[in-house]
C-alpha positions as CSV (number, residue, x, y, z in Angstrom):
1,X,0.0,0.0,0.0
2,X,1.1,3.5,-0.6
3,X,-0.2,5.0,2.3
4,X,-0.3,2.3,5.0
5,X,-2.9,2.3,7.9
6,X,-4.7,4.8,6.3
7,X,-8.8,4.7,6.6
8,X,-9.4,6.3,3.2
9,X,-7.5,8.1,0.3
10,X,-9.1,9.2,-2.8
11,X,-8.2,8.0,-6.2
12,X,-5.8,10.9,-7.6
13,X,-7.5,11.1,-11.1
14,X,-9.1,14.5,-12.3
15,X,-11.4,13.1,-15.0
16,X,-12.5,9.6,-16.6
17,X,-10.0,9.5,-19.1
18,X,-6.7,9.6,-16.2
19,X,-8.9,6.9,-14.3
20,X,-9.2,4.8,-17.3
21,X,-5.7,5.0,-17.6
22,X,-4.3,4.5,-14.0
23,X,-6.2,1.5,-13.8
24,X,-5.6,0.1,-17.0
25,X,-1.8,0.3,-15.7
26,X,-3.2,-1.1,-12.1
27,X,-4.3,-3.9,-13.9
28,X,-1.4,-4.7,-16.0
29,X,1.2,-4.7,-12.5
30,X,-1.3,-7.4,-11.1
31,X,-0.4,-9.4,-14.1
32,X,2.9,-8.3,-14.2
33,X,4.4,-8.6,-10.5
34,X,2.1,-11.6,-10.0
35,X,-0.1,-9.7,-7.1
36,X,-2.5,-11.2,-5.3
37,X,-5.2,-8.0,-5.8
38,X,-4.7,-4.0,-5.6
39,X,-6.8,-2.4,-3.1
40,X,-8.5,1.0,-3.3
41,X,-9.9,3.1,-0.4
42,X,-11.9,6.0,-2.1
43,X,-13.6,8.5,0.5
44,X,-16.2,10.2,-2.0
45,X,-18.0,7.8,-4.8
46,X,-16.1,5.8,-7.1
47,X,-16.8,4.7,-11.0
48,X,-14.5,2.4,-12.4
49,X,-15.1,2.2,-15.9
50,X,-14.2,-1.3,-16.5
51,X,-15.7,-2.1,-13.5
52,X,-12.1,-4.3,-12.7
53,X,-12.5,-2.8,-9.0
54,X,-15.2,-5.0,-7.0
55,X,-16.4,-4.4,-3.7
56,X,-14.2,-5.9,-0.8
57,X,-15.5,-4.7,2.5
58,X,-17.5,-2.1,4.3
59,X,-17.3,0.2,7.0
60,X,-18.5,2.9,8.3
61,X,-16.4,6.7,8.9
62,X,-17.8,9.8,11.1
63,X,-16.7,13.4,10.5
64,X,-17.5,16.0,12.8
65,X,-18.2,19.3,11.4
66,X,-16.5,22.0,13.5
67,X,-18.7,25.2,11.6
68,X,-20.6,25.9,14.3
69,X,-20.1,27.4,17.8
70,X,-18.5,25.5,20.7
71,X,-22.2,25.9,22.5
72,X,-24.2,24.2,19.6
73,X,-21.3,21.3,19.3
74,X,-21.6,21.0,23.4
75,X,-25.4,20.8,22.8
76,X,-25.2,18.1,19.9
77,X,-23.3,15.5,22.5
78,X,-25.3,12.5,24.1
79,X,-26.3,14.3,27.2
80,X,-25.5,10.6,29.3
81,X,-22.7,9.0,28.1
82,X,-21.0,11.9,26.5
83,X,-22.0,15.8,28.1
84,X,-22.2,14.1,31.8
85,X,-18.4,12.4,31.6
86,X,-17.1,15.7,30.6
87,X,-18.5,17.7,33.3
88,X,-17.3,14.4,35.4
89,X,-13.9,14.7,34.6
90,X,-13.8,18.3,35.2
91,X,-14.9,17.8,39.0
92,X,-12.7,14.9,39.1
93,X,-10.2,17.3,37.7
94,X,-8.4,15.1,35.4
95,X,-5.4,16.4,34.5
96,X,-4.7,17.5,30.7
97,X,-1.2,17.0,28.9
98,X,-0.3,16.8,25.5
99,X,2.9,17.0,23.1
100,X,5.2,14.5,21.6
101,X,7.8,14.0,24.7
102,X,9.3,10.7,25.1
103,X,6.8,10.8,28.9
104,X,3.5,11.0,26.5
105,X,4.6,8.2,24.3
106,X,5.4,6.4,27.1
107,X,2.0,6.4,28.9
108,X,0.2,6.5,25.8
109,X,2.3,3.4,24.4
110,X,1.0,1.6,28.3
111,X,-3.0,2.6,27.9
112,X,-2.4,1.4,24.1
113,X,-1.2,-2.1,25.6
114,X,-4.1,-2.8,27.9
115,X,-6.5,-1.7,25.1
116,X,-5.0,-4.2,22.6
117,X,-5.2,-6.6,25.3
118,X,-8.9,-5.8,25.9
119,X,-9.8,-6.1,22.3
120,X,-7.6,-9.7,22.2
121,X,-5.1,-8.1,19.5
122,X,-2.0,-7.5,19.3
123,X,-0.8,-3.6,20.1
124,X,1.4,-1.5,17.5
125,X,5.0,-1.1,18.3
126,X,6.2,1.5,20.1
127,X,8.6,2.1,17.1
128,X,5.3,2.7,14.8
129,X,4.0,5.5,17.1
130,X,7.7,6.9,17.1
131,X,8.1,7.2,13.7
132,X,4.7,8.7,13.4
133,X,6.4,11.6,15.8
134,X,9.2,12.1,13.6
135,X,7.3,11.9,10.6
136,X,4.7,14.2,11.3
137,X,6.1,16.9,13.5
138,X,4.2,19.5,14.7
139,X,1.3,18.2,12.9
140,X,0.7,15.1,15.4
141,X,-0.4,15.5,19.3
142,X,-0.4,13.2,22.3
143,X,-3.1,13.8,24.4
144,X,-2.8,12.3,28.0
145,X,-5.5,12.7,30.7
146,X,-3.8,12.0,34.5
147,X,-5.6,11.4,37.5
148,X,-3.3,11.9,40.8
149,X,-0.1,12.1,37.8
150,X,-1.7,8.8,37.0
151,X,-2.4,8.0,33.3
152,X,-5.8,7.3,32.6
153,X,-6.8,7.6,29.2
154,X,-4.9,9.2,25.8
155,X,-6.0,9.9,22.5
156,X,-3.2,10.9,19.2
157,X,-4.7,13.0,16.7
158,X,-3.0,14.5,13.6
159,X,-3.2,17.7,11.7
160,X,-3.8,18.0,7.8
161,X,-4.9,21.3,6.4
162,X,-8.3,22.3,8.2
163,X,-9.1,18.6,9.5
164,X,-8.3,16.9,12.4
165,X,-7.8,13.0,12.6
166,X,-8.9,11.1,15.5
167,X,-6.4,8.2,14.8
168,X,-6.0,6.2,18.1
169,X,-7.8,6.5,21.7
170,X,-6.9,3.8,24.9
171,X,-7.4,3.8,28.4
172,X,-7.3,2.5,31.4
173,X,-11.0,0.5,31.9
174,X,-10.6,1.1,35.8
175,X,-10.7,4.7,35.6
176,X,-13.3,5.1,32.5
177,X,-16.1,6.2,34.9
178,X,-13.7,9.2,35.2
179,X,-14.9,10.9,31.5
180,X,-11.0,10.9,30.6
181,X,-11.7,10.0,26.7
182,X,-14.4,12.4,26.9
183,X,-12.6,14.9,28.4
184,X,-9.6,14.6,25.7
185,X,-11.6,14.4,22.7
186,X,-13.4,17.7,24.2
187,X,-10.5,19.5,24.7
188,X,-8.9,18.9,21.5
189,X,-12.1,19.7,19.6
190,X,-12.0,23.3,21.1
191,X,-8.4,23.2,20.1
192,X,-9.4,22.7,16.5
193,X,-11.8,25.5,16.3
194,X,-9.6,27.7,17.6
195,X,-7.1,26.7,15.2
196,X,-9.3,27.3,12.5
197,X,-9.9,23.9,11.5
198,X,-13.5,22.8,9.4
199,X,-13.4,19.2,10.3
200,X,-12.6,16.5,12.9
201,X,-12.8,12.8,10.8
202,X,-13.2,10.2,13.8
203,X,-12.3,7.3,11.3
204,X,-13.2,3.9,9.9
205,X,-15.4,1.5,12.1
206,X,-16.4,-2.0,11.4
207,X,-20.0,-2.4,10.7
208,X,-20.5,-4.9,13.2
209,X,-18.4,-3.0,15.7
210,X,-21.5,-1.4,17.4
211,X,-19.9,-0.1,20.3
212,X,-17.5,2.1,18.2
213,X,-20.2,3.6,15.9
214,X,-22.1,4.4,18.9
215,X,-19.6,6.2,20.7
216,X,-18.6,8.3,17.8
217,X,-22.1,9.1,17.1
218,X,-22.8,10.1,20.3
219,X,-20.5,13.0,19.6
220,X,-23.3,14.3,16.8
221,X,-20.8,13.4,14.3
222,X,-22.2,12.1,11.1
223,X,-21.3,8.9,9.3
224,X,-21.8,7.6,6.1
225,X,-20.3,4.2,4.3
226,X,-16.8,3.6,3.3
227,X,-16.1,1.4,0.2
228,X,-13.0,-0.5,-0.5
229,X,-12.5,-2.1,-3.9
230,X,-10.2,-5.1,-4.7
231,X,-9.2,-5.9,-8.2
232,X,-7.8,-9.3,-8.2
233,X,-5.5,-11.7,-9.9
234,X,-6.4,-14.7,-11.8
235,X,-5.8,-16.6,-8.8
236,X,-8.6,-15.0,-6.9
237,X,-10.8,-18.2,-6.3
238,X,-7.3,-19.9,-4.6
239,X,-6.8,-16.4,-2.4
240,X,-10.2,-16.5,-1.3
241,X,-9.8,-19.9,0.3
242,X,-6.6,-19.0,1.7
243,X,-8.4,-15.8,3.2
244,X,-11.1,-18.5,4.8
245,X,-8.0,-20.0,6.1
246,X,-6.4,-16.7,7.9
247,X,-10.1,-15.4,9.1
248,X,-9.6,-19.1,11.0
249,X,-6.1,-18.5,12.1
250,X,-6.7,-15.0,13.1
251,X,-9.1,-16.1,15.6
252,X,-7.0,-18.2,17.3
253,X,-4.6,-15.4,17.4
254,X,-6.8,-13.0,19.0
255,X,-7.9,-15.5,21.6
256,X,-4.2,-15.8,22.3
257,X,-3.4,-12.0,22.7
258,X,-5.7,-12.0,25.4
259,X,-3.6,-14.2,28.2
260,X,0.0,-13.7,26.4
261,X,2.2,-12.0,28.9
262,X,3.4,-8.4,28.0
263,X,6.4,-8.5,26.5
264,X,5.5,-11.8,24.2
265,X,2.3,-10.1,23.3
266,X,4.8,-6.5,22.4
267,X,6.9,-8.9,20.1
268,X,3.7,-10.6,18.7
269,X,2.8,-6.9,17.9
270,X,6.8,-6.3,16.1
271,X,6.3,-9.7,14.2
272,X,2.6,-9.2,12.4
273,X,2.3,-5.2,11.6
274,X,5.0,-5.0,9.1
275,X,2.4,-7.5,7.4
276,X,-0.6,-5.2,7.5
277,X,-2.1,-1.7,6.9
C-alpha cells in the first residue's frame, strides 16, 4: 500500500479518461508482478469504468463538522454518556497533557497495551507511534488525561490542512467512569476550532463493531459508508480460500493476545504489523 494504515484516500485522477488509464496500468502490474489483488480506499463515490475494482469490504467513517459554535457542538453531544463524563472529569479534575515528549509516548504506548489486550489483538510497536512523531512533527499531538499524575486515558490526533484526525484513543478500563476520553476528545475539539480547522474525521469503524459507531455518534458526528475495492489476480478463487484459512487463524490469534504476557504479546505486535495496513 502506498499510504499504509490509512482509513481512506481518494483515487488521484481528475477526470474519466486519467482513471481509465491509472487502472488500466493497475491492472497490467497485477499481471505483471504476479499480485494477489490491488486495493482501493476512495472516501467520496467511485466509478470504475471497467468495472475491474469490486467491492471488498464495508465500514462505516464519522466526521464532525467543526462550523458551528463550541455551544451548539456541546449541545449536539449525548447528554448521558457523553455531556455528563465531561463535566465528570472536570470535578474529578483530570489532568490535561499533550505534546510529543518521550513521557507521553510512554504512557500513551501503556494505555495502548491494555486496550489491545482488551480487544484480544496484538498492540502497534512502540517504534510505529515513534516514527509517526518524527514523521509528522508539529502536525501530530499526544493527548494524556492523569488522574493523581496517574495515566488514565490518551488519545493521538493528527493535523492535515483544516481537519483533524482522531487516529488512536486507549485507556485505562478502571478509571473510565472518570470521562477521561471524553474529556480529551473535548479539549482537542475546542483546540481545533480555535485553530481554524472545518473538520474533525473520527475514522473507519467495522459495521458490526456497534460499540464504536455508537460512541462516535454520540459526539453528533455524522457517518456515512466507506467502500473498498479489490481488483484481483487470476488466482482469486485460490486467495479467497486462503483468506477463509487466515479469518480461522486469526481467531485463534486473538484469543491468544488475550492471556500472552506483556512482552510476548509487544513482540507478537513487532512480528505481524509490518504485514498489514
Amino acid at each position: 500500500m502506498s499510504l499504509p494504515f490509512s482509513d481512506h484516500c481518494d483515487v488521484l485522477a481528475e477526470n474519466p479518461q486519467d482513471l481509465t488509464c491509472l487502472i488500466d496500468s493497475l491492472q497490467g502490474q497485477i499481471r505483471r508482478d504476479r499480485l494477489r489483488y490491488v486495493e482501493i480506499r476512495p472516501l467520496s463515490s467511485f466509478d470504475d469504468p471497467s468495472t475491474s475494482f469490486s467491492v471488498h469490504s464495508r465500514y462505516v467513517i464519522h466526521e464532525l463538522d467543526l462550523r458551528p459554535d463550541l455551544p451548539v457542538l456541546f449541545g449536539a453531544f449525548h447528554k448521558d454518556s457523553t455531556q455528563r463524563k465531561i463535566r465528570r472529569a472536570e470535578r474529578e479534575q483530570l489532568s490535561y497533557t499533550k505534546g510529543r515528549t518521550p513521557e507521553l509516548l510512554d504512557a500513551f504506548w501503556r494505555l495502548m497495551m491494555l486496550t489491545r489486550r482488551r480487544h484480544k489483538l496484538p498492540p502497534q510497536p512502540i517504534q510505529w507511534f515513534r516514527s509517526l512523531c518524527r514523521c509528522f512533527g508539529d502536525s501530530l499531538l499526544i493527548h494524556v488525561a492523569h488522574k493523581c499524575n496517574v495515566p488514565v486515558a490518551a488519545i493521538l490526533t493528527i493535523r492535515f490542512k483544516n481537519t483533524l484526525t482522531y487516529k488512536y484513543g486507549c485507556s485505562d478500563p478502571s478509571f473510565n467512569h472518570l470521562g477521561g476520553t471524553q474529556l480529551l476528545m473535548w479539549n482537542a475539539i475546542q483546540e481545533a476550532k480555535t485553530a481554524g480547522l472545518v473538520k474533525l474525521d473520527l475514522g473507519r469503524s467495522d459495521t458490526e463493531n456497534t460499540g464504536l459507531i455508537t460512541f462516535k455518534d454520540r459526539w453528533g458526528a455524522s457517518r456515512r459508508e466507506l467502500v473498498y475495492r479489490r481488483a484481483s489476480s487470476p488466482a482469486a478463487g485460490q486467495t479467497f480460500l486462503n483468506g477463509m484459512e487466515a479469518s480461522r487463524r486469526w481467531q485463534y490469534a486473538r484469543q491468544l493476545c488475550s492471556v500472552l504476557p506483556d512482552p510476548l504479546l509487544h513482540w507478537a505486535g513487532k512480528l505481524l504489523y509490518k504485514h498489514v495496513g
